[in-house]
C-alpha positions in Angstrom: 133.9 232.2 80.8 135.3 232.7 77.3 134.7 230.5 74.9 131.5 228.6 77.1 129.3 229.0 74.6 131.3 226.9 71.9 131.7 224.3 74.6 128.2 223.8 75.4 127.2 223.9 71.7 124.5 225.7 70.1 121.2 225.6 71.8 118.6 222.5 71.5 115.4 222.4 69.8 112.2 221.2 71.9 111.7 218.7 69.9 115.1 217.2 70.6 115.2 217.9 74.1 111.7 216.3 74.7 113.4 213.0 72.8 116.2 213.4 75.4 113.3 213.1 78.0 111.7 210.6 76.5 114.9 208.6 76.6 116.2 209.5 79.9 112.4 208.5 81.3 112.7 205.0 79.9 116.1 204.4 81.2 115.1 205.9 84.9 112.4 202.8 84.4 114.7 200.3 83.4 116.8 200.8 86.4 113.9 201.1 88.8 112.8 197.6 87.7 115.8 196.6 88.2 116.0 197.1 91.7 113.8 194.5 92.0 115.5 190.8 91.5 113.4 188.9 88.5 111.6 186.7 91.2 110.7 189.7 93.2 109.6 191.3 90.2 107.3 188.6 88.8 105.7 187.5 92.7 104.7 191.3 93.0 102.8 191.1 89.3 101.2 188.5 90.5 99.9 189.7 93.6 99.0 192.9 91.6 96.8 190.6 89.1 95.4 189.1 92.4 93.9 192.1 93.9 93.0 193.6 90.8 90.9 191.0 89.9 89.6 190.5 93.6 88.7 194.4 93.4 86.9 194.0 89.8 84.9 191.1 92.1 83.9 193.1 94.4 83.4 196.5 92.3 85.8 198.8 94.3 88.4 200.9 93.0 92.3 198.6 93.5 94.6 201.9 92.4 94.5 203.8 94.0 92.7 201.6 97.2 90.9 202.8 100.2 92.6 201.3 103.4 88.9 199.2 104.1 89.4 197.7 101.0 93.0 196.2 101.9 91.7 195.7 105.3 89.1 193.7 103.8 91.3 191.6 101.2 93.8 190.8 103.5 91.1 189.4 106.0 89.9 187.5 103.1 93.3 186.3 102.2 93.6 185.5 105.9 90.5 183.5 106.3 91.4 181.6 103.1 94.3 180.0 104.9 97.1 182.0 103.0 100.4 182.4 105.0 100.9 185.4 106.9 104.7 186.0 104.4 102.3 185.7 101.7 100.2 188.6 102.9 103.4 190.4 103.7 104.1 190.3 100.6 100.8 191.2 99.2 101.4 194.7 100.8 104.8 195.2 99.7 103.3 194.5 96.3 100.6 197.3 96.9 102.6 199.3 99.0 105.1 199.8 95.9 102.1 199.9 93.4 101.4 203.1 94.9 104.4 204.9 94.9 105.3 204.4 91.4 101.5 205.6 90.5 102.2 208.8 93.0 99.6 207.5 95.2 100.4 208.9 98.6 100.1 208.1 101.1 99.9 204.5 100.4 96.8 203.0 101.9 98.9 200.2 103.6 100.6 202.9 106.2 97.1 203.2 107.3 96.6 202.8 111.3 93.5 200.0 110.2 95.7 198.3 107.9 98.4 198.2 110.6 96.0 196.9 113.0 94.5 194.3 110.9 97.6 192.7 110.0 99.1 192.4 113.8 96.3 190.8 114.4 96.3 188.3 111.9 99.6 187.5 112.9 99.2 187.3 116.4 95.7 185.3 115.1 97.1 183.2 112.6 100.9 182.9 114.3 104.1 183.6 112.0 105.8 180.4 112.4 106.7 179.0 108.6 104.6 176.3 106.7 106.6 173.4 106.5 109.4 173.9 104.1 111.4 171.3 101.9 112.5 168.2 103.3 116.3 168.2 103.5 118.2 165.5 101.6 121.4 164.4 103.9 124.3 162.9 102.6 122.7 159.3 103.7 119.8 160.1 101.0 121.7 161.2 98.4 124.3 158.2 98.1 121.4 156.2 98.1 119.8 158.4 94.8 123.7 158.4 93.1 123.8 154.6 93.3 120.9 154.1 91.9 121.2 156.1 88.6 121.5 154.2 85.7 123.9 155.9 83.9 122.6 155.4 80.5 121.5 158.4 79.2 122.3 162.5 78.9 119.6 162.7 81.6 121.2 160.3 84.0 124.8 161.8 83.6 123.8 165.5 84.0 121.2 164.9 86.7 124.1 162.8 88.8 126.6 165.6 88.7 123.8 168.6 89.1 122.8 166.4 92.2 126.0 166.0 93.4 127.3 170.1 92.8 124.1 170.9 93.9 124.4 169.5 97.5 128.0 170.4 97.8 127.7 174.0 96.3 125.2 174.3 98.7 123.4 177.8 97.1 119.8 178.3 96.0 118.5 176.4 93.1 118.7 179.9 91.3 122.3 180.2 92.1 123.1 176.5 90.6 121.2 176.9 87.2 122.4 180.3 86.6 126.1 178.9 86.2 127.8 178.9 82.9 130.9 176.8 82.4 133.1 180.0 82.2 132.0 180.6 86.1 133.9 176.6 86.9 137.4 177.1 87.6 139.1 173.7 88.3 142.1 173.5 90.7 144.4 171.1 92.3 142.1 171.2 95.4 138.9 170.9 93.9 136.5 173.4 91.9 136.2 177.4 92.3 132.5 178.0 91.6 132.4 182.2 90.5 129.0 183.1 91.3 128.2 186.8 89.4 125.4 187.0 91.5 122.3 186.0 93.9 119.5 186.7 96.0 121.5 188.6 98.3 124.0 189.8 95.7 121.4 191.8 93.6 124.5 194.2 92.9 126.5 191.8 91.0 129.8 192.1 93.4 130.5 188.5 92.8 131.8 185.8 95.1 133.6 182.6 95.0 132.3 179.5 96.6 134.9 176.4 96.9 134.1 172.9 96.3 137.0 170.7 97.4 137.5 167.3 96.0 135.5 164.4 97.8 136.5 161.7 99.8 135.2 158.7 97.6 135.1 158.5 93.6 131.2 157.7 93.5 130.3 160.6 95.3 133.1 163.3 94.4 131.6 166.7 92.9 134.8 167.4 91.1 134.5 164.1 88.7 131.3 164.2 88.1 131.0 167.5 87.1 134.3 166.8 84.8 132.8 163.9 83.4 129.4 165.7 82.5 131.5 168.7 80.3 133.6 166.0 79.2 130.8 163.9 77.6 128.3 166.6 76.7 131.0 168.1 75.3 130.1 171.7 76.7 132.5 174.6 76.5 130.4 177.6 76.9 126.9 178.5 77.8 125.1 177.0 80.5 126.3 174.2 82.2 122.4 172.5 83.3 120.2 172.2 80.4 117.3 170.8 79.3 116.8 167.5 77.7 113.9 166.9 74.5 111.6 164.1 74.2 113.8 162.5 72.5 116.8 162.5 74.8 119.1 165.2 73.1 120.6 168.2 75.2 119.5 171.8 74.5 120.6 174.9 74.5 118.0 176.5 77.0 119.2 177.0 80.7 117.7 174.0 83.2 114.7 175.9 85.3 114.8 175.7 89.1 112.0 173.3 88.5 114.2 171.3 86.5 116.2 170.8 89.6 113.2 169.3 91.6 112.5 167.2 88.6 116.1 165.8 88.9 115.5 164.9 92.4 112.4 163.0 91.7 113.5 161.0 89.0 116.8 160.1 91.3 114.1 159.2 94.2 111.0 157.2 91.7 114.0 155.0 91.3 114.5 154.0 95.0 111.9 153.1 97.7 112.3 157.0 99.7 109.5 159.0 100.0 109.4 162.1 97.6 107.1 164.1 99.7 108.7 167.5 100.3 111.6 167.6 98.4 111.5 170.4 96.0 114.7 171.8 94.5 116.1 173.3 98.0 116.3 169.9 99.3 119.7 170.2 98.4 120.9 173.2 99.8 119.2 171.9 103.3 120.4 168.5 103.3 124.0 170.3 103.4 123.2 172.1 106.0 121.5 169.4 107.8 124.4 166.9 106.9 127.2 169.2 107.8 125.8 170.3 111.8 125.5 166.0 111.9 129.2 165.7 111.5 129.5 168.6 113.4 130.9 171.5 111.5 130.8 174.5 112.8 128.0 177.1 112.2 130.2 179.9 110.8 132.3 177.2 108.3 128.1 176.2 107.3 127.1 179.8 106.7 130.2 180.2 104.7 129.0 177.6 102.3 125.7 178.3 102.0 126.2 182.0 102.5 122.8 182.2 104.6 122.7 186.1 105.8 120.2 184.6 108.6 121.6 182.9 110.9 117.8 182.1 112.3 117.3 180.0 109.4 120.6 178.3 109.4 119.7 177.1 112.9 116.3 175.8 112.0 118.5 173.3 110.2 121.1 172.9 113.0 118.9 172.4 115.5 117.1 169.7 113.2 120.3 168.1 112.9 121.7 167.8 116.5 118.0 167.5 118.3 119.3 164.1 119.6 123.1 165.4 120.6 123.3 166.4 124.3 119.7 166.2 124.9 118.8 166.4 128.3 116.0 164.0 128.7 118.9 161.2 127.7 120.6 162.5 131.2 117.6 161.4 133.3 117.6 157.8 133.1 114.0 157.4 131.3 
């Protein structure tokens, strides 16, 4: 065509074009990682370090791995007690470990590493280890009247309880959230979530939290009341809080949230065994099939993609409700 070769511009150097490489390399790694959510990312370094280091032990090559050798760790790992999901994701780990080296074909597709690990499971059994202990609405009144409401601590751990169990999302999701994501209505509070476990993509949804029914335990006013008297207008809306009581400007931890719940529970005579930071999210759940909402108006809430583990919660709930040893006259 005329003129294509003053559209294309004159021809590149190596030395340019290899730069061009160099750069187009790096970004092609950048958005591989992130593929991966940050908590994916950093469980599969660690099972990584894990293996390497049980390898080194043991004197055996770890990348790539002969399939004995993952037969071998995961029999180890088995034997140890670990959780069958934990060796799942052990292999994962290694499975991907290989790819990216171009080690192929990954030593986990192996027939004997197949076979090892159905027969763990069918050994060992798949059924979860018991998970956090759900804190119903019952609970949770009790923890609210007992704050003290003395100190930045107490006002920001009341309203994070309170959001927290009405939000209803993973801990992640709650401590993620920066005051431009609260959108306050008439009706209650629009809560813009940018994105989430299952929202690696960033599409973005919006979660409603309508006003409550009673002033000590409404999420709207006590969520208003924290920005109002931290005085917070940007940034994250959780933080943490020094030695010395004064607000910062780093983002609360999902560990922060289980510390919240434990200093609301130290304060009362409930047992703080079990409750961990999705105490919260379950005790919704938990609360909500008591008073006997439906399961798709739950899901919507919590946004649980398995239904499965919605009903774990459900059935929890309503184990007592149309029971049929009740009907037999015991």
């Amino acid at each position: 065509m005329p003129g294509s070769a003053a559209i294309a511009g004159p021809p590149r150097g190596s030395a340019e074009l290899a730069l061009e490489r160099d750069r187009l390399v790096e970004a092609a790694r950048g958005y591989a990682e992130a593929s991966l959510a940050d908590a994916t990312r950093r469980a599969y370094r660690s099972d990584l370090e894990d293996f390497s280091l049980w390898c080194h032990q043991r004197q055996v090559a770890s990348l790539p791995a002969a399939p004995e050798t993952v037969c071998l760790y995961l029999t180890d790992l088995a034997q140890r007690g670990r959780a069958v999901s934990t060796l799942g994701r052990r292999l994962a780990a290694l499975k991907l470990a290989h790819r990216t080296g171009g080690h192929e074909p990954s030593p986990t597709e192996d027939v004997a590493v197949r076979q090892v690990m159905r027969g763990i499971r069918r050994t060992v059994g798949v059924a979860p280890r018991r998970q956090a202990a759900p804190l119903v609405i019952q609970q949770l009144r009790v923890l609210l009247a007992a704050n003290p409401d003395e100190s930045v601590q107490d006002l920001q751990d009341y309203a994070l309880l309170l959001l927290g169990f009405a939000f209803a999302g993973r801990a992640s999701d709650l401590v993620s959230l920066d005051v431009s994501d609260l959108e306050f209505t008439d009706r209650g509070l629009l809560v813009h979530l940018r994105g989430s476990k299952t929202d690696q993509e960033k599409a973005g949804e919006v979660i409603a939290v309508p006003t409550g029914q009673h002033q000590e335990t409404d999420p709207i006013l006590a969520v208003r009341r924290w920005l109002s008297l931290s005085a917070l207008t940007a940034g994250p809306v959780w933080r943490g809080v020094n030695r010395w009581g004064n607000l910062s400007s780093e983002r609360l931890s999902t560990r922060g949230v289980t510390r919240a719940i434990r200093r609301a529970v130290a304060r009362t005579k409930m047992d703080p065994e079990h409750l961990s930071s999705h105490s919260l999210r379950a005790g919704f759940a938990t609360s909500a099939a008591a008073a006997g909402a439906s399961e798709r108006s739950i899901a919507a809430q919590t946004r649980h993609r398995s239904m499965a583990t919605l009903r774990r919660y459900i059935r929890l709930a309503t184990a007592f409700d149309e029971n049929a040893v009740s009907k037999v006259g015991l």
